[in-house]
C-alpha angles and dihedrals in degrees: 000000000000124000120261109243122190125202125213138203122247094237124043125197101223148032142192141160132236130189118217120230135194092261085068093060129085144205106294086043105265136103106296114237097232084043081053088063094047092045082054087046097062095040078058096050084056109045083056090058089045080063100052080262149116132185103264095045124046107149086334088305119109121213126221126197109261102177140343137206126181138172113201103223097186137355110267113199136190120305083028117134116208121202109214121207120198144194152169120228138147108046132199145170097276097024160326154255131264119206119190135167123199118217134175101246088215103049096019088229118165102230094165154001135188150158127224117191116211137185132206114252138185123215099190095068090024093242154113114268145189125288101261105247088228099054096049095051096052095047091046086052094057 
């Protein structure tokens, strides 16, 4: 089976940082797979703020995680502080892309990249809705 790669943009259109705790390592010492998507989580919490957003409102519409795709560079272990970079592409009509890419803020170091797909959704009808024209024009702006 061939290896996912997953290819970045040279600019991204937002940055935070994250410290690692001991609750994001595993058992051989390093940052736990399933600890690496809620680090990303919570990069992407905060990118929406960034935005005037959060999850469950953009533009009145909710997203949901439709799919999710990441490649560990390096190991990241505890008192670490990642540096995660984020940003929209791919655009449709329901929902993006999000591209993000994971570094040490000390070494620089690239541990890991991904990319999560949402959709809109609207939880008031219970289902998938456009991309809000706002959004998508201030995230393509940036």
């Amino acid at each position: 089976m061939p290896r996912i790669q997953i290819e970045l943009p040279v600019n991204f259109a937002f940055a935070t940082e994250i410290p690692l705790y001991l609750s994001h390592m595993n058992y051989a010492g390093h940052l736990d797979n399933a600890a690496l998507l809620s680090v990303v989580s919570e990069a992407r919490t905060r990118f929406f703020q960034s935005l005037g957003y959060s999850e469950l409102d953009v533009e009145g519409l909710g997203i949901v995680i439709a799919d999710a795709a990441l490649q560990y560079k390096s190991e990241a272990f505890h008192g670490e502080v990642m540096v995660v970079f984020m940003t929209t592409s791919d655009f449709s009509s329901k929902g993006c892309d999000l591209l993000w890419c994971m570094r040490d803020k000390v070494s620089r170091r690239e541990v890991a990249r991904g990319k999560t797909g949402i959709v809109f959704f609207d939880y008031a009808a219970r289902k998938v809705a456009a991309v809000p024209d706002h959004f998508r024009a201030r995230a393509e702006s940036l």
